[in-house]
C-alpha positions in Angstrom: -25.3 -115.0 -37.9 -23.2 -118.1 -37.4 -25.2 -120.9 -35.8 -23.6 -121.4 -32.5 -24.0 -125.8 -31.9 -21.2 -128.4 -32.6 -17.9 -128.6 -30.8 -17.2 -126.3 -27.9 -15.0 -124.4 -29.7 -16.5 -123.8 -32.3 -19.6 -123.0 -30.6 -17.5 -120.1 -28.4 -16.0 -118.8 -32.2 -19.8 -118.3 -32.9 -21.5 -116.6 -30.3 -18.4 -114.2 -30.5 -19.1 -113.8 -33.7 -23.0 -113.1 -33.7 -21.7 -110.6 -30.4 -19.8 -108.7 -32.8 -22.3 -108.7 -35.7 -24.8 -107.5 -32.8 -22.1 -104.4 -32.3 -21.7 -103.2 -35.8 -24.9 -101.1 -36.8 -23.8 -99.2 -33.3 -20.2 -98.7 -34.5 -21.9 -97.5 -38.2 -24.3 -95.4 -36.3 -21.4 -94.1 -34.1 -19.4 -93.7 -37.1 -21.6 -91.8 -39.1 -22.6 -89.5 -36.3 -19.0 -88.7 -36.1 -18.8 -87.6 -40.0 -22.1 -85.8 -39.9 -20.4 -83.8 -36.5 -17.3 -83.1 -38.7 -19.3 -82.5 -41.6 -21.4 -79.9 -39.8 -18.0 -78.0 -37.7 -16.5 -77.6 -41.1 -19.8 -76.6 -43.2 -20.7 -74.5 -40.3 -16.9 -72.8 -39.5 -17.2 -69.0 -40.1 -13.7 -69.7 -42.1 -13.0 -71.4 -45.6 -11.4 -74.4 -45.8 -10.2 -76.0 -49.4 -8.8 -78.9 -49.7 -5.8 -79.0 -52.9 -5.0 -82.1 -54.9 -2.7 -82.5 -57.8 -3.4 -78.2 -58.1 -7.1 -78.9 -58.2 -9.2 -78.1 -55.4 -11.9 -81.0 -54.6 -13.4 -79.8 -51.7 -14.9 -76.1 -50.3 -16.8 -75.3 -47.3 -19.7 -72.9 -47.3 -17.8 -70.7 -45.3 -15.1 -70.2 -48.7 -18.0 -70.4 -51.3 -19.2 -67.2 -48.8 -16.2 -65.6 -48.4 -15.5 -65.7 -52.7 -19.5 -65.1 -53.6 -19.4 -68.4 -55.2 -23.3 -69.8 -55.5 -22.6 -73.0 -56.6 -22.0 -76.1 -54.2 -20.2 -78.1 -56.1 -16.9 -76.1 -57.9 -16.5 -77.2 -61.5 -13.9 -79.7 -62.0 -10.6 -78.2 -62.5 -10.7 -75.3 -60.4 -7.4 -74.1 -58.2 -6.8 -71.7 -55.6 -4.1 -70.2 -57.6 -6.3 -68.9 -60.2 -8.3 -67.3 -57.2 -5.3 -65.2 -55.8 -4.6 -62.2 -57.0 -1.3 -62.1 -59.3 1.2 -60.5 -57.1 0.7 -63.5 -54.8 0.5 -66.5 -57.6 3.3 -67.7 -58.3 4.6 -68.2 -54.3 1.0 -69.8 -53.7 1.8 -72.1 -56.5 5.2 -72.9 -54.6 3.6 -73.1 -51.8 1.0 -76.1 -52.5 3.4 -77.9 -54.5 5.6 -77.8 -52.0 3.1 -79.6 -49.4 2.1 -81.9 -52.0 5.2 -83.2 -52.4 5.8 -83.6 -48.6 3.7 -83.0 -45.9 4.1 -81.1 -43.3 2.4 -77.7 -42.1 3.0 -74.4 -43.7 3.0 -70.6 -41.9 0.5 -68.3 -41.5 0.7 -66.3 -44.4 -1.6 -62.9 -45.8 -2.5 -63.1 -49.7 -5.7 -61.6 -51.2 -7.9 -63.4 -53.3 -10.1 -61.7 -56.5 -14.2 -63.0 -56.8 -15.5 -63.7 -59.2 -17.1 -60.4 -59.6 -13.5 -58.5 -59.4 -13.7 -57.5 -55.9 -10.8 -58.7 -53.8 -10.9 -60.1 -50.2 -7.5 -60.1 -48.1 -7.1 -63.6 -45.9 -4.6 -64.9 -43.8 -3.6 -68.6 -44.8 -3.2 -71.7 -43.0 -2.2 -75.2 -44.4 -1.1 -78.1 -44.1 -1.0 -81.6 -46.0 -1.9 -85.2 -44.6 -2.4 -88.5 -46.5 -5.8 -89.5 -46.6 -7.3 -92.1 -48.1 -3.6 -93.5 -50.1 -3.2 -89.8 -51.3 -1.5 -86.9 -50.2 -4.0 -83.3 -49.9 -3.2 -80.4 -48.8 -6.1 -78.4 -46.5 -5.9 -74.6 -46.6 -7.6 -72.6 -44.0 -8.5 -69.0 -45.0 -9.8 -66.4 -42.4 -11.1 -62.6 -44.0 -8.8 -60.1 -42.4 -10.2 -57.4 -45.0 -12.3 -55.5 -42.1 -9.1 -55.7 -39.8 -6.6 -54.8 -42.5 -8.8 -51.8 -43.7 -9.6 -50.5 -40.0 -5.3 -51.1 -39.7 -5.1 -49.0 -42.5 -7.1 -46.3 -40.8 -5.3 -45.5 -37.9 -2.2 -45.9 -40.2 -3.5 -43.1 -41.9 -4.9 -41.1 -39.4 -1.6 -41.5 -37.2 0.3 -39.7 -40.5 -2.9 -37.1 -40.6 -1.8 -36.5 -37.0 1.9 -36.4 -37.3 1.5 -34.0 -40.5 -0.9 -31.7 -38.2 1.3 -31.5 -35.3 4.3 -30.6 -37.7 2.3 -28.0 -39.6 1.0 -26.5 -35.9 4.6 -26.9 -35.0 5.8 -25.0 -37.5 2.3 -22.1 -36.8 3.5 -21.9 -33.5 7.1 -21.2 -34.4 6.1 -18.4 -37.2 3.4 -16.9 -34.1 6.5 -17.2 -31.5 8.8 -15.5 -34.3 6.0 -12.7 -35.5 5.6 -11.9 -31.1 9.3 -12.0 -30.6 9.8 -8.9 -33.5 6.7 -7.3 -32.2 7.8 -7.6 -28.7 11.0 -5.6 -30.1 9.2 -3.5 -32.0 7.0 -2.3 -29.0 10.1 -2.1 -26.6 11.9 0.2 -29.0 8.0 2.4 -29.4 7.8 3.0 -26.1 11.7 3.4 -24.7 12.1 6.7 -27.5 9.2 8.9 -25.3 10.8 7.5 -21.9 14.8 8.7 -23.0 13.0 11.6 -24.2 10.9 12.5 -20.7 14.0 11.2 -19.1 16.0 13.8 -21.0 13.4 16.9 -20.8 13.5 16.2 -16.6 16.9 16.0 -16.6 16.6 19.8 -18.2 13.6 20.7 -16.2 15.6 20.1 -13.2 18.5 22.5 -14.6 15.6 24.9 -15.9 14.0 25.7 -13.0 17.8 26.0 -11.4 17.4 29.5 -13.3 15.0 32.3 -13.2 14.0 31.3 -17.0 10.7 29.8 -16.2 9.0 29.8 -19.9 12.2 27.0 -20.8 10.8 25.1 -17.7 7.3 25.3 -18.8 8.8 24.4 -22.4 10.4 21.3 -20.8 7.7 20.3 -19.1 5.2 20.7 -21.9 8.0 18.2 -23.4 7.4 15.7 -20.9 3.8 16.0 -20.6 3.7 15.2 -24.6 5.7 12.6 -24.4 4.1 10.6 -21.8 0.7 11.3 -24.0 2.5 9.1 -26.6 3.2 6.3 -24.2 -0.2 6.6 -22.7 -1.6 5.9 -26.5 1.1 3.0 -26.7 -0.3 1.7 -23.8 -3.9 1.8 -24.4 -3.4 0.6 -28.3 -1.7 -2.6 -26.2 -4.1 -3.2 -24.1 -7.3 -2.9 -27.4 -5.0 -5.4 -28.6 -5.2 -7.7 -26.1 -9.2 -7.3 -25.9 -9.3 -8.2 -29.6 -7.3 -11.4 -28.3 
Protein backbone atom coordinates (compact mmCIF):
# COMPACT_ATOMS: atom_id res chain seq x y z
CA UNK A 1 0.00 0.00 0.00
CA UNK A 2 1.17 3.46 -0.83
CA UNK A 3 1.04 5.79 2.19
CA UNK A 4 -1.54 8.27 1.26
CA UNK A 5 0.11 11.94 3.09
CA UNK A 6 2.14 14.71 1.34
CA UNK A 7 0.87 16.92 -1.49
CA UNK A 8 -2.81 16.67 -2.55
CA UNK A 9 -1.95 15.02 -5.48
CA UNK A 10 -0.11 12.87 -4.61
CA UNK A 11 -2.15 11.85 -1.76
CA UNK A 12 -5.35 11.26 -4.36
CA UNK A 13 -2.64 8.97 -6.69
CA UNK A 14 -2.38 6.91 -3.36
CA UNK A 15 -5.66 6.18 -2.10
CA UNK A 16 -6.43 5.21 -5.80
CA UNK A 17 -3.86 3.11 -5.68
CA UNK A 18 -4.40 1.23 -2.28
CA UNK A 19 -8.42 1.20 -3.88
CA UNK A 20 -7.21 -0.79 -6.57
CA UNK A 21 -4.75 -3.00 -4.61
CA UNK A 22 -8.05 -3.48 -2.27
CA UNK A 23 -9.80 -4.80 -5.80
CA UNK A 24 -7.35 -7.32 -7.01
CA UNK A 25 -7.69 -10.62 -4.81
CA UNK A 26 -11.55 -10.09 -6.08
CA UNK A 27 -10.53 -9.85 -9.76
CA UNK A 28 -8.08 -13.15 -9.02
CA UNK A 29 -10.80 -14.77 -7.20
CA UNK A 30 -13.22 -13.79 -10.11
CA UNK A 31 -10.63 -14.80 -12.50
CA UNK A 32 -9.96 -18.05 -11.25
CA UNK A 33 -13.54 -18.92 -10.81
CA UNK A 34 -13.99 -18.27 -14.38
CA UNK A 35 -11.08 -20.91 -15.39
CA UNK A 36 -12.21 -23.47 -12.92
CA UNK A 37 -16.10 -22.85 -14.74
CA UNK A 38 -14.34 -23.38 -18.20
CA UNK A 39 -12.15 -25.94 -16.84
CA UNK A 40 -15.15 -27.98 -15.54
CA UNK A 41 -17.67 -27.27 -19.06
CA UNK A 42 -14.89 -28.73 -21.02
CA UNK A 43 -13.68 -31.65 -18.58
CA UNK A 44 -17.28 -32.31 -18.00
CA UNK A 45 -18.60 -31.98 -22.04
CA UNK A 46 -19.91 -35.48 -23.11
CA UNK A 47 -17.65 -34.64 -26.38
CA UNK A 48 -13.68 -34.60 -26.90
CA UNK A 49 -11.97 -31.69 -27.44
CA UNK A 50 -8.05 -31.76 -28.47
CA UNK A 51 -6.27 -29.06 -28.91
CA UNK A 52 -3.23 -29.39 -32.07
CA UNK A 53 0.05 -27.54 -31.95
CA UNK A 54 2.91 -27.84 -34.42
CA UNK A 55 1.03 -31.62 -35.21
CA UNK A 56 1.29 -32.45 -31.57
CA UNK A 57 -1.73 -32.50 -29.44
CA UNK A 58 -1.14 -30.69 -25.90
CA UNK A 59 -4.33 -30.80 -24.52
CA UNK A 60 -7.43 -33.75 -24.14
CA UNK A 61 -10.55 -33.56 -22.26
CA UNK A 62 -11.84 -36.55 -20.37
CA UNK A 63 -14.57 -36.76 -22.60
CA UNK A 64 -11.70 -37.76 -25.78
CA UNK A 65 -9.53 -39.91 -23.26
CA UNK A 66 -13.32 -41.66 -22.96
CA UNK A 67 -14.33 -41.77 -26.24
CA UNK A 68 -10.45 -43.42 -27.31
CA UNK A 69 -10.15 -45.83 -23.94
CA UNK A 70 -7.21 -43.83 -23.16
CA UNK A 71 -6.39 -44.17 -19.09
CA UNK A 72 -3.92 -41.84 -18.82
CA UNK A 73 -4.47 -38.00 -18.01
CA UNK A 74 -1.69 -36.65 -19.27
CA UNK A 75 -0.91 -37.98 -23.28
CA UNK A 76 2.71 -38.67 -23.70
CA UNK A 77 4.53 -35.95 -25.34
CA UNK A 78 4.47 -36.31 -29.04
CA UNK A 79 1.21 -37.61 -29.65
CA UNK A 80 -1.13 -36.45 -32.82
CA UNK A 81 -4.55 -36.90 -33.88
CA UNK A 82 -3.28 -38.16 -37.09
CA UNK A 83 -1.83 -41.16 -35.78
CA UNK A 84 -5.36 -41.78 -34.13
CA UNK A 85 -7.37 -41.74 -37.49
CA UNK A 86 -7.74 -44.48 -39.28
CA UNK A 87 -5.60 -44.55 -42.71
CA UNK A 88 -8.17 -43.91 -45.23
CA UNK A 89 -8.74 -40.55 -43.53
CA UNK A 90 -4.90 -39.52 -42.67
CA UNK A 91 -3.51 -37.95 -44.99
CA UNK A 92 -6.70 -35.15 -45.52
CA UNK A 93 -6.66 -34.83 -41.57
CA UNK A 94 -3.08 -33.98 -41.92
CA UNK A 95 -4.10 -31.26 -44.54
CA UNK A 96 -6.59 -30.38 -42.66
CA UNK A 97 -4.65 -29.17 -39.28
CA UNK A 98 -1.86 -27.76 -41.23
CA UNK A 99 -4.03 -25.94 -42.96
CA UNK A 100 -5.54 -24.16 -39.77
CA UNK A 101 -2.17 -23.86 -38.36
CA UNK A 102 -1.09 -21.91 -40.86
CA UNK A 103 -4.10 -19.55 -40.86
CA UNK A 104 -6.85 -19.52 -38.76
CA UNK A 105 -10.09 -19.66 -39.38
CA UNK A 106 -12.83 -22.48 -38.78
CA UNK A 107 -13.00 -25.68 -40.63
CA UNK A 108 -16.45 -27.90 -41.68
CA UNK A 109 -18.03 -30.46 -40.04
CA UNK A 110 -16.44 -33.35 -41.28
CA UNK A 111 -17.04 -37.60 -40.48
CA UNK A 112 -13.58 -39.53 -40.02
CA UNK A 113 -13.14 -42.61 -37.71
CA UNK A 114 -10.59 -42.92 -35.33
CA UNK A 115 -8.74 -46.57 -34.18
CA UNK A 116 -8.12 -47.13 -30.03
CA UNK A 117 -5.73 -48.14 -28.84
CA UNK A 118 -7.12 -51.60 -28.48
CA UNK A 119 -8.01 -51.76 -32.52
CA UNK A 120 -11.56 -51.02 -32.15
CA UNK A 121 -12.65 -47.98 -34.21
CA UNK A 122 -15.01 -45.17 -33.26
CA UNK A 123 -16.76 -43.01 -36.09
CA UNK A 124 -16.96 -39.01 -35.04
CA UNK A 125 -17.95 -36.08 -36.67
CA UNK A 126 -15.27 -33.18 -36.58
CA UNK A 127 -15.26 -29.68 -35.69
CA UNK A 128 -12.36 -27.17 -35.64
CA UNK A 129 -11.10 -24.29 -35.65
CA UNK A 130 -7.75 -22.37 -34.80
CA UNK A 131 -7.30 -19.09 -32.59
CA UNK A 132 -4.06 -17.51 -31.23
CA UNK A 133 -3.62 -17.94 -27.74
CA UNK A 134 -1.12 -17.05 -25.67
CA UNK A 135 1.45 -15.63 -28.92
CA UNK A 136 0.72 -19.03 -30.71
CA UNK A 137 -1.59 -20.26 -33.11
CA UNK A 138 -3.71 -23.81 -31.92
CA UNK A 139 -6.02 -25.42 -33.55
CA UNK A 140 -9.15 -27.01 -31.22
CA UNK A 141 -10.92 -30.03 -32.66
CA UNK A 142 -14.27 -31.01 -31.43
CA UNK A 143 -15.11 -34.69 -31.85
CA UNK A 144 -18.75 -36.03 -31.13
CA UNK A 145 -19.23 -40.31 -31.41
CA UNK A 146 -21.76 -40.83 -34.19
CA UNK A 147 -20.92 -44.65 -34.07
CA UNK A 148 -24.47 -45.57 -32.48
CA UNK A 149 -26.15 -43.22 -35.06
CA UNK A 150 -24.10 -44.31 -37.99
CA UNK A 151 -24.63 -48.07 -37.11
CA UNK A 152 -28.58 -47.64 -36.37
CA UNK A 153 -28.35 -45.56 -40.14
CA UNK A 154 -26.80 -48.47 -41.39
CA UNK A 155 -29.77 -50.64 -40.17
CA UNK A 156 -32.53 -49.19 -41.80
CA UNK A 157 -30.24 -48.95 -44.80
CA UNK A 158 -30.17 -52.42 -44.73
CA UNK A 159 -33.33 -53.37 -43.78
CA UNK A 160 -34.90 -50.80 -46.49
CA UNK A 161 -32.78 -53.15 -49.27
CA UNK A 162 -34.16 -56.46 -47.19
CA UNK A 163 -37.53 -54.85 -47.98
CA UNK A 164 -37.09 -53.81 -51.46
CA UNK A 165 -35.52 -57.36 -52.25
CA UNK A 166 -38.80 -59.01 -50.56
CA UNK A 167 -41.21 -56.98 -52.30
CA UNK A 168 -39.40 -57.78 -55.71
CA UNK A 169 -39.18 -61.56 -54.90
CA UNK A 170 -43.22 -61.41 -53.78
CA UNK A 171 -43.62 -59.43 -56.91
CA UNK A 172 -42.23 -61.71 -58.95
CA UNK A 173 -44.41 -64.94 -56.57
CA UNK A 174 -47.34 -63.16 -57.33
CA UNK A 175 -46.67 -62.85 -61.02
CA UNK A 176 -45.74 -66.81 -61.39
CA UNK A 177 -49.25 -67.48 -58.95
CA UNK A 178 -51.24 -64.96 -61.41
CA UNK A 179 -49.52 -66.84 -64.45
CA UNK A 180 -49.97 -70.64 -62.93
CA UNK A 181 -54.17 -69.38 -62.29
CA UNK A 182 -54.39 -67.79 -65.70
CA UNK A 183 -53.28 -71.47 -67.48
CA UNK A 184 -55.46 -73.26 -64.96
CA UNK A 185 -58.29 -70.96 -65.52
CA UNK A 186 -57.79 -72.06 -69.30
CA UNK A 187 -57.23 -75.31 -68.53
CA UNK A 188 -60.57 -75.65 -66.50
CA UNK A 189 -62.59 -73.57 -69.15
CA UNK A 190 -61.53 -75.99 -71.94
CA UNK A 191 -62.53 -79.30 -69.08
CA UNK A 192 -65.71 -78.26 -68.70
CA UNK A 193 -66.81 -76.56 -72.30
CA UNK A 194 -66.06 -80.45 -74.09
CA UNK A 195 -69.17 -82.21 -71.88
CA UNK A 196 -71.35 -78.87 -72.47
CA UNK A 197 -70.73 -79.04 -76.72
CA UNK A 198 -71.18 -82.53 -76.21
CA UNK A 199 -74.80 -82.31 -74.08
CA UNK A 200 -75.37 -79.41 -76.34
CA UNK A 201 -74.89 -81.79 -79.34
CA UNK A 202 -76.72 -85.01 -77.89
CA UNK A 203 -80.04 -82.46 -77.25
CA UNK A 204 -79.76 -81.17 -80.34
CA UNK A 205 -80.22 -85.09 -81.54
CA UNK A 206 -82.55 -85.91 -78.74
CA UNK A 207 -84.77 -83.25 -80.02
CA UNK A 208 -84.54 -84.84 -83.75
CA UNK A 209 -84.72 -88.41 -82.03
CA UNK A 210 -87.77 -88.28 -80.44
CA UNK A 211 -89.11 -86.44 -83.90
CA UNK A 212 -89.18 -90.32 -84.87
CA UNK A 213 -90.75 -93.36 -83.58
CA UNK A 214 -87.03 -94.71 -82.81
CA UNK A 215 -87.13 -94.23 -79.07
CA UNK A 216 -84.05 -96.61 -77.98
CA UNK A 217 -81.73 -93.64 -80.17
CA UNK A 218 -83.50 -91.11 -77.79
CA UNK A 219 -82.83 -93.02 -74.74
CA UNK A 220 -79.25 -93.48 -76.28
CA UNK A 221 -79.07 -89.66 -76.49
CA UNK A 222 -80.17 -88.99 -73.44
CA UNK A 223 -78.04 -91.51 -71.65
CA UNK A 224 -75.35 -89.21 -73.59
CA UNK A 225 -76.39 -86.21 -71.92
CA UNK A 226 -76.97 -87.57 -68.59
CA UNK A 227 -73.11 -88.91 -68.69
CA UNK A 228 -71.95 -85.93 -69.74
CA UNK A 229 -73.29 -83.71 -67.19
CA UNK A 230 -71.96 -86.45 -64.57
CA UNK A 231 -68.52 -85.33 -65.81
CA UNK A 232 -69.17 -81.69 -65.27
CA UNK A 233 -70.84 -82.43 -61.99
CA UNK A 234 -67.28 -84.05 -60.90
CA UNK A 235 -65.50 -80.91 -62.52
CA UNK A 236 -67.50 -79.01 -60.36
CA UNK A 237 -67.21 -80.61 -57.10
CA UNK A 238 -63.19 -81.33 -57.67
CA UNK A 239 -63.38 -77.12 -57.90
CA UNK A 240 -65.09 -76.50 -55.22
CA UNK A 241 -62.50 -79.47 -52.76
CA UNK A 242 -60.14 -77.17 -54.19
CA UNK A 243 -61.18 -74.20 -52.99
CA UNK A 244 -61.81 -75.78 -49.36
CA UNK A 245 -58.16 -76.81 -49.40
CA UNK A 246 -57.61 -72.99 -50.02
Amino acid sequence: RAPASGPLEVAQVAQGFNRMLERLPAIEQGLQESEERLRSLVELAPDGIVVHHDGEMIFANAGFRRMMKLDAEVLPPGTSLVDMVTPEYRDSIRERLARLQADPGVASLIELSLQRADGTRVEVEQACCSVHLNGRLIVQSHLRDVTARNEARRALEQANQLLEQRITERTAELRAANQALGAFNYTVAHDLRAPAGRINGFAHALSQALQTPDLERAAHYAARIGHNATIMDNIVAGLLRLSEEG
